[in-house]
N, C-alpha and C positions, 0 to 999 in steps of 0.2 A: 646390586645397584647401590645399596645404604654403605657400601663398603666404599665405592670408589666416590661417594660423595661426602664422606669422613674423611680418607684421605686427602681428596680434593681441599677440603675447609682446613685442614690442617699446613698443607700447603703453600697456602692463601695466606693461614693465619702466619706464618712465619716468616715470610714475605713482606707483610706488613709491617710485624715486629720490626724487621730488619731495616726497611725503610724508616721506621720512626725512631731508632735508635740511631740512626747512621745521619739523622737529621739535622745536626750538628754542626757536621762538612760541605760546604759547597752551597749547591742551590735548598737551600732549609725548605721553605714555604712549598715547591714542587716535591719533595723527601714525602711531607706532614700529607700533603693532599694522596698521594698514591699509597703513604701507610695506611691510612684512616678507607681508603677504596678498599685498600686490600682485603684489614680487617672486617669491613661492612661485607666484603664478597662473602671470606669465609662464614662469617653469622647466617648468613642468607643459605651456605649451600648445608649449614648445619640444620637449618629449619627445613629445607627442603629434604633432608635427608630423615627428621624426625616428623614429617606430616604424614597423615596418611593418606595412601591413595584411595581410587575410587572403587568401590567394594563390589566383589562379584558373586552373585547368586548363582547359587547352580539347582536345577530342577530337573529332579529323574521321575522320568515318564516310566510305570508299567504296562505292557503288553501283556494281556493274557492270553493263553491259546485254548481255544475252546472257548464252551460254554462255564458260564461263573456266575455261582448265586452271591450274595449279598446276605452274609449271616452276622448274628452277634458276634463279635471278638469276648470270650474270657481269657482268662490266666488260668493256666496249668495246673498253677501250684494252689491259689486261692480261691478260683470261678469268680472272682471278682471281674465286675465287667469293664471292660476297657473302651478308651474312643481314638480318635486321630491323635492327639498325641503323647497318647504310649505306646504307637508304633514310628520308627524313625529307622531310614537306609543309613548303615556305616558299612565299608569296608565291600560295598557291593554285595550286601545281603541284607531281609531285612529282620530288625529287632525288636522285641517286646521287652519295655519294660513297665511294670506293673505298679501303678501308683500306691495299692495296699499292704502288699507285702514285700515290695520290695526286688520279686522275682525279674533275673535279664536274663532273654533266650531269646535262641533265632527262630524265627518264624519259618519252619519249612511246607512246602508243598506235597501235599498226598500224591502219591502217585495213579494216576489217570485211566489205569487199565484196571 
């Protein structure tokens, strides 16, 4: 969409140019009023194309299956204790990373039987 509102401003912008150079010949004052439009378009659709939009949060719910206790979280590598956030979902798995040593792994689930 940032694509066709750069081109768009570019457009615009040349359009303008063209009318205010061309302002010269014939009706000048109607020439200078549509370059200067033109030029204002294009600026506008540059802003519009460099603002940002409205930002979306995404929030992944876990399911567990079964019964589930509520243990301390350590690291692996240093039993350094960990809390909510050194653990974070990417890539649809989730990850520990360890604010002591520095340790990233994924968090796997025991298996159940």
């Amino acid at each position: 969409m940032k694509e066709f509102s750069y081109i768009l401003a570019i457009l615009l912008g040349m359009g303008g140019l063209i009318f205010l150079v061309g302002a010269g010949q014939g009706n000048t004052v109607v020439r200078v009023i549509i370059g200067v439009v033109l030029l204002g378009a294009a600026g506008f659709m540059v802003y519009l194309a460099r603002s940002k939009g409205p930002e979306m949060k995404v929030t992944h719910q876990v399911d567990f299956t079964g019964e589930t206790e509520l243990e301390e979280l350590r690291c692996r590598a240093c039993s350094g204790r960990l809390n909510a956030d050194s653990v974070e979902m990417r890539e649809g798995a989730i990850y520990v990373d360890c604010p002591y040593c520095g340790t990233s792994y994924q968090l796997e689930e025991r298996a159940k039987w």
